[in-house]
C-alpha positions in Angstrom: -2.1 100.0 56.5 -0.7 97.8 58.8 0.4 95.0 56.4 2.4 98.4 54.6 3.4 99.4 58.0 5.5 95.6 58.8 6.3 94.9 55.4 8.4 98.6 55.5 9.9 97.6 58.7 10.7 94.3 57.4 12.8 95.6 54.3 14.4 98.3 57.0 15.3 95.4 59.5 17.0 93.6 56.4 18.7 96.3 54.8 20.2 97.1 58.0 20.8 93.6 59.0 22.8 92.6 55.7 23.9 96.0 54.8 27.3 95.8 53.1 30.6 96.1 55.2 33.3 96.8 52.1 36.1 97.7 54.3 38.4 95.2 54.7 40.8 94.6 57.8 44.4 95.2 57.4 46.1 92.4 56.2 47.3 89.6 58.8 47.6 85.8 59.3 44.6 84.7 60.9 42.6 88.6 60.5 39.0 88.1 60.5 36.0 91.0 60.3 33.5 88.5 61.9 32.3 85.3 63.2 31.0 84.2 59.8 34.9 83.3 58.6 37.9 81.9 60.6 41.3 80.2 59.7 41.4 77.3 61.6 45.1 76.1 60.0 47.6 77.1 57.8 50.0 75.1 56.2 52.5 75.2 52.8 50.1 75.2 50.1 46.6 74.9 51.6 44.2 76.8 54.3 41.4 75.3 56.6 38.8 77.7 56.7 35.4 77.3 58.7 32.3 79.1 57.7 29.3 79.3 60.0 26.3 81.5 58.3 23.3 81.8 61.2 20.1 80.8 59.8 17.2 83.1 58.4 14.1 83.8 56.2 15.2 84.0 52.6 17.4 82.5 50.0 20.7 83.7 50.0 24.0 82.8 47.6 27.3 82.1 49.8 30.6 82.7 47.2 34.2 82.7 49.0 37.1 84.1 47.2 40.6 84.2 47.7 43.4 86.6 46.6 46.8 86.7 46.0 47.9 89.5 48.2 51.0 90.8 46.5 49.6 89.8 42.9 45.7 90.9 43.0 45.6 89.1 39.6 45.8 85.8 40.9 42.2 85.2 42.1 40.3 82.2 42.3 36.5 81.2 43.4 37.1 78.5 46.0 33.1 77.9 47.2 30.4 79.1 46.0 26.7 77.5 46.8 23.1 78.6 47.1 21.3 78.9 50.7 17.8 77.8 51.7 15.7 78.9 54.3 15.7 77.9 57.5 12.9 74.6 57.7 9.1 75.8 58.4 10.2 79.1 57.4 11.3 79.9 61.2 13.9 81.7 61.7 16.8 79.9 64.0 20.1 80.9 65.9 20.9 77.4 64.7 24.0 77.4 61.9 22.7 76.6 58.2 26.4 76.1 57.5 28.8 74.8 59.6 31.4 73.5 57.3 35.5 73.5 56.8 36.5 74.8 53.5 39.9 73.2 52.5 41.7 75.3 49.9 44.8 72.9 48.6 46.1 75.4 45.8 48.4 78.0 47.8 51.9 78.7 47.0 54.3 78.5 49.7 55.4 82.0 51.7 52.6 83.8 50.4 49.9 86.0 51.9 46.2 85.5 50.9 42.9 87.7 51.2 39.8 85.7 51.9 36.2 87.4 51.1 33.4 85.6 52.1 30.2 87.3 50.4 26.5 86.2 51.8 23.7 88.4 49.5 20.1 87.9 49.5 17.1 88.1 47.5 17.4 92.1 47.6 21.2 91.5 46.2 22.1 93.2 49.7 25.2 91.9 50.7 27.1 91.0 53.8 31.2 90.2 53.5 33.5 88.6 55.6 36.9 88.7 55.2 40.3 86.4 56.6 44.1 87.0 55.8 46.8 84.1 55.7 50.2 83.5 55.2 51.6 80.0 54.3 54.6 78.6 55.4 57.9 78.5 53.5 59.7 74.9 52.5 62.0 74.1 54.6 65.7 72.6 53.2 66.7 69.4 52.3 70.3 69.8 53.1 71.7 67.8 55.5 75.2 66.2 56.5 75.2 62.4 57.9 77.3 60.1 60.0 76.4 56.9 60.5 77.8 55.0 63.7 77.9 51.5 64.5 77.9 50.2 68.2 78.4 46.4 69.2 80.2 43.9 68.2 77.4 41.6 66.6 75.2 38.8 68.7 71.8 40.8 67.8 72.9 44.0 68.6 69.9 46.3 68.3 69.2 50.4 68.6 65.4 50.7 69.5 64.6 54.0 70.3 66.0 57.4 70.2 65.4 61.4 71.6 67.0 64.0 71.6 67.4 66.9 74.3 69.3 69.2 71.9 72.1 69.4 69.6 74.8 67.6 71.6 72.8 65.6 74.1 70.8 62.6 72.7 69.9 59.3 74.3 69.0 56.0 73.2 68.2 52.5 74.3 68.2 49.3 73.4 70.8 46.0 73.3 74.1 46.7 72.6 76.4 43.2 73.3 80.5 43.4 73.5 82.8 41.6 73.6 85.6 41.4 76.8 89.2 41.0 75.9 89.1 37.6 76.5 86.6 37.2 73.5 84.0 36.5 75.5 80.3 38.2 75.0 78.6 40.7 78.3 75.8 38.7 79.7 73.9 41.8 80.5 73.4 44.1 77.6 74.6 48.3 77.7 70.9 49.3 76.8 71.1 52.8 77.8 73.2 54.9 75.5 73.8 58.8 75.7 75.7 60.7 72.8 77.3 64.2 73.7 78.0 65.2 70.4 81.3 63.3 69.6 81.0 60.0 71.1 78.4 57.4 72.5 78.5 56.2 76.6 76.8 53.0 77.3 75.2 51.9 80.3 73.1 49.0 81.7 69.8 50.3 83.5 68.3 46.4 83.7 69.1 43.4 82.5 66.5 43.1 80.0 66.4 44.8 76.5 64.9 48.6 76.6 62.9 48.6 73.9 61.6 52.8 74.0 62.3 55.9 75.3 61.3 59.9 76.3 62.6 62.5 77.4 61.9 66.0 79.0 65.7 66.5 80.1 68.6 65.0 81.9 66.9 64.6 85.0 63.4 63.5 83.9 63.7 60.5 81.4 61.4 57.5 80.4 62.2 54.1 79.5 60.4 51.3 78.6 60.3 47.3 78.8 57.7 45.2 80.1 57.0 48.4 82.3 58.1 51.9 82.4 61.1 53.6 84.0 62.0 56.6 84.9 64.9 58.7 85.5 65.4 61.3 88.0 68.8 62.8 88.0 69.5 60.5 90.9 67.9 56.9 90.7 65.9 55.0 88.5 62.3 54.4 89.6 60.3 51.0 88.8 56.2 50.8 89.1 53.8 48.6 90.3 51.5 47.8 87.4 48.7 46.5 89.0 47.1 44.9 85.4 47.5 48.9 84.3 49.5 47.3 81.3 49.8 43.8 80.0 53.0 43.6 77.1 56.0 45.4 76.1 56.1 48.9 75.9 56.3 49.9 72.6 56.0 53.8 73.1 56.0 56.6 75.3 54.2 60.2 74.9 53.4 63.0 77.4 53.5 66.8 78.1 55.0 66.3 81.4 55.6 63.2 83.9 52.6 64.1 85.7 51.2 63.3 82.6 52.4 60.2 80.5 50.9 57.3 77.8 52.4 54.5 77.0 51.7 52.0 74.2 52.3 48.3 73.5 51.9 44.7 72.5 48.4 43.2 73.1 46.7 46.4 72.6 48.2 47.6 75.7 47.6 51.1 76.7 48.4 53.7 79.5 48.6 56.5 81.4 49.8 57.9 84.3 48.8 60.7 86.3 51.7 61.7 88.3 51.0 58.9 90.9 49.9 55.4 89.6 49.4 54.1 86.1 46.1 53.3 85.1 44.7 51.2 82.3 42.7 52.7 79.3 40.7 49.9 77.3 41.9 50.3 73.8 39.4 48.1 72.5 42.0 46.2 70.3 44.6 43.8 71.2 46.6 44.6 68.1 50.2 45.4 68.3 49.9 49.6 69.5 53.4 50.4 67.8 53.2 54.6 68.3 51.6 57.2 70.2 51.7 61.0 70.2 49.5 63.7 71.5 48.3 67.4 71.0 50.7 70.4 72.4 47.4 70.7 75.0 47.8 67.1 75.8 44.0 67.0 75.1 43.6 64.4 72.4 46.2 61.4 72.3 46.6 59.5 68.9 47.8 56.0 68.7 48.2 53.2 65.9 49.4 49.4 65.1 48.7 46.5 63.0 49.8 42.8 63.5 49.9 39.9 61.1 46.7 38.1 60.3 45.0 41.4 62.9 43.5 44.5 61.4 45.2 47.6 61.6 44.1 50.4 63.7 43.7 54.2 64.0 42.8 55.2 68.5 41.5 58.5 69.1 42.1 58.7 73.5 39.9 61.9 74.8 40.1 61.9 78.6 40.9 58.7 78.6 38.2 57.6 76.8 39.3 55.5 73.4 37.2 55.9 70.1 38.4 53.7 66.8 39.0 56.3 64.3 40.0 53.6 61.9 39.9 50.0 61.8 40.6 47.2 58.5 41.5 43.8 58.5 42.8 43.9 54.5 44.0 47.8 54.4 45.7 46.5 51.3 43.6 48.8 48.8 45.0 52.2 48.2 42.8 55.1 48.6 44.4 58.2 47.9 41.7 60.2 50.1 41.4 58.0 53.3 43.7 56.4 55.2 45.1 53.1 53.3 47.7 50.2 54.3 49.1 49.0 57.4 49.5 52.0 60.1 52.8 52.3 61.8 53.7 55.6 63.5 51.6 59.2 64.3 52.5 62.4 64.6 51.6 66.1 65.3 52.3 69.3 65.5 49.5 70.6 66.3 45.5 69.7 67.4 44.8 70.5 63.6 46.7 68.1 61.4 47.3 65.2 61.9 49.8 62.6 59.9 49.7 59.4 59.5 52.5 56.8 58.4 51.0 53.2 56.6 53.3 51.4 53.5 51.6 54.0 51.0 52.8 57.0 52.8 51.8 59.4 54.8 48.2 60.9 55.3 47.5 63.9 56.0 44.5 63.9 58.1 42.4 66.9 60.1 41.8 66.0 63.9 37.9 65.8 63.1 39.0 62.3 60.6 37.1 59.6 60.4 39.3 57.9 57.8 39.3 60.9 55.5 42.8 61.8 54.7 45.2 62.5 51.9 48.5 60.5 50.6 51.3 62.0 50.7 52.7 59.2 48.8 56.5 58.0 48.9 59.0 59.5 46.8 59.6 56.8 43.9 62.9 55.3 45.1 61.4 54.6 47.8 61.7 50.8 48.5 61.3 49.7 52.2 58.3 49.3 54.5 58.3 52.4 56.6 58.3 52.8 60.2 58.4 56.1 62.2 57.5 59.9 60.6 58.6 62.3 63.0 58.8 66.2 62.6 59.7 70.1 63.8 56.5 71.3 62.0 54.1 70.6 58.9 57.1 71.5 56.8 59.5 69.6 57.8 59.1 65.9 58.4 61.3 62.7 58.1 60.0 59.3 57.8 62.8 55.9 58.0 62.1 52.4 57.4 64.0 49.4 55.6 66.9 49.0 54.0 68.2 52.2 55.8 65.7 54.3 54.3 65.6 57.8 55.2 63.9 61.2 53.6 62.4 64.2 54.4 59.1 66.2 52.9 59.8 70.3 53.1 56.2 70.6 52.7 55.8 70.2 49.3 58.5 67.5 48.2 60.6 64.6 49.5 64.2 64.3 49.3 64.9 60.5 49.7 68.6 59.9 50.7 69.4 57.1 48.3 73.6 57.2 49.0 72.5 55.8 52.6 70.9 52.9 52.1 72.0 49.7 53.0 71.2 46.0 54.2 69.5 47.3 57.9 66.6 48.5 59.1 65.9 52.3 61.0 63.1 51.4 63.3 62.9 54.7 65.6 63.6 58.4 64.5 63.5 61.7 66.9 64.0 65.4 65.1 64.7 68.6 67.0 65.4 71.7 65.3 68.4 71.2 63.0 69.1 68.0 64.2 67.7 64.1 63.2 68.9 60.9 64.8 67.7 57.5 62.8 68.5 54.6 65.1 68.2 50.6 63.9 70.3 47.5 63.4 71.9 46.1 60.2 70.7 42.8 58.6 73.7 40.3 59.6 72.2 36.9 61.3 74.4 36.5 63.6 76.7 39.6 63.8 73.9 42.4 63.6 75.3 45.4 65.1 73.4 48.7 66.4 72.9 51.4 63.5 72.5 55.1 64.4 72.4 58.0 61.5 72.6 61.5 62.9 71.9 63.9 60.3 72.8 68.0 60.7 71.2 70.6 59.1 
């Protein structure tokens, strides 16, 4: 009797437990009817889903589906997989799955239903469902003028922002010549445009080789150290072995909290009041840096001749190699391939990265894994910056003058601007992009800036 008696209670406890919840939420981006299924991203033409199922006592079958919204006959089995026991037989508050689902076959500005369906032995089921949205494209269409500044003598455009769409800065080494022919000793390496014209000033009398900015009063600038700006004078630091080359990069969510990136591995940060040192565990060339919204996890990258290349993850200062080769020169179409050059992101998500086969698209957990984005097929020049507004709108620049942009789904290279230079830095802000370089003239190079308007 008492062997009946538990083995009733134990088919009442499950029925209950996995009884079948058929209603589905009303639909919305992100709308979920449990813990067991959550959109963790949502881009163009794919979803990041997590699934977490809690352990327990029998066999169950796990089956996700998603649905087109709008057109209910466009549905599609995107994981489906049997699920043991818990080991021993115990039962366990410890996840069986704890997994991201990546669904790569969405069609842009369209809304998606999710259903998660657990069922057990008994065929008693438990559903879970999550709504999304996926972003539009974004356009192609923009309008350039290209502007040349210097009159030769290694004239160079390093690094650009922008505050908005009439107030961009840049820096670099811009030489002139006087009316008596003769060259400026010192070089204008601080340039502001205010929509019509560029103003050039001298800051130091050394190269500026990169620049940030949070507005008109709070600006950084960097050589062999950092500068910054604010409103009223320009402040220098005392290093103190914080940082040992140029400064390559700069990245921050405020100037109480800035990293900096450079030659010999060098890397940064500063805390409001002093710059302090983070080991990067490399000495290789750091050429970018960039950060989450949160300012939580910092990304940086580099590669030098005859030196491997390198992916940093920086977590509270704290520097983990993500990615490290000596000969990235195999392509691998799902991890990250060739030498690195520039990172950016939108958000803690996604994650893209720029090497000579294109860009990678990479989730913050990576280890490597990633996907190519690979160049459009006029594309010709060894790349050098990706920059963006958002996962669907992205420009990358590199030799030759080479300039396009990926909407989310395609690239639109900008063949009728190439030319004999190189665009080494790129900022984008809203409608607006600014490529800056130098054309390829020996002696008479002169500074290159393309400012494109959407």
């Amino acid at each position: 009797m008492k062997i009946k008696t538990f083995i009733t209670m134990t088919i009442l406890f499950l029925l209950f437990s996995f009884s079948c919840k058929e209603t589905p939420p009303e639909p919305g981006n992100g709308t979920v009817s449990n813990g067991m299924l959550t959109v963790e991203d949502v881009g163009v033409t794919d979803a990041v889903l997590r699934l977490r199922l809690p352990g327990g006592l029998m066999n169950r079958t796990v089956t996700l589906k998603r649905q087109n919204i709008k057109q209910q006959n466009d549905t599609a089995t995107v994981y489906h997989s049997p699920l043991s026991p818990a080991a021993g037989g115990q039962a366990t508050h410890r996840s069986l799955i704890d997994t991201l689902i990546i669904d790569e076959r969405l069609l842009p500005k369209q809304s998606y239903r999710y259903t998660l369906t657990v069922e057990n032995f008994f065929q008693i089921k438990e559903r879970s469902y999550a709504d999304v949205t996926t972003m539009d494209t974004t356009s192609h269409n923009f309008t350039w003028q290209v502007d040349t500044l210097g009159d030769g003598n290694g004239s160079i455009i390093n690094d650009v922002a922008i505050i908005n769409d009439t107030c961009v800065y840049a820096v670099g080494e811009i030489y002139k010549k006087d009316s008596l022919g003769n060259w400026n000793n010192i070089p204008y390496n601080f340039l502001k445009w205010g929509g019509k014209n560029w103003e050039m000033k001298s800051i130091t009398s050394v190269p500026v080789r990169s620049i940030f900015v949070f507005s008109d009063t709070n600006i950084w600038a960097g050589t062999s150290g950092p500068y910054h700006w604010n409103g009223v004078v320009w402040r220098t630091f005392k290093l103190d072995g914080a940082f040992n080359g140029y400064v390559n990069k700069f990245w921050g969510t405020s100037s109480s909290n800035m990293y900096m990136c450079g030659t010999n591995g060098s890397l940064a940060h500063y805390d409001g009041s002093q710059w302090q040192k983070i080991e990067s565990g490399t000495d290789v060339n750091l050429t970018d840096v960039w950060g989450s919204p949160d300012g939580k996890v910092v990304w940086a990258c580099g590669w030098e001749d005859f030196k491997p290349t390198v992916l940093l993850r920086i977590e509270n200062n704290i520097v983990r190699k993500v990615w490290e080769k000596i000969n990235p020169f195999t392509l691998n179409t799902d991890s990250l391939s060739g030498l690195l050059t520039s990172v950016w992101l939108q958000n803690d998500k996604k994650l893209f990265v720029l090497s000579d086969y294109g860009i990678f698209k990479c989730q913050s957990s990576t280890k490597g894994e990633a996907k190519q984005m690979p160049f459009p097929q006029t594309w010709r020049g060894f790349p050098w910056r990706v920059r963006g507004n958002n996962l669907n709108d992205l420009f990358i620049v590199g030799e030759y003058f080479m300039i396009a942009h990926h909407n989310g789904i395609t690239y639109k290279h900008y063949e009728e601007l190439s030319g004999y230079g190189r665009l080494i830095s790129l900022d984008q802000k809203n409608r607006l992009v600014v490529a800056t370089g130098y054309s390829f003239e020996p002696i008479h190079s002169k500074g290159v800036v393309y400012i494109g308007k959407r």
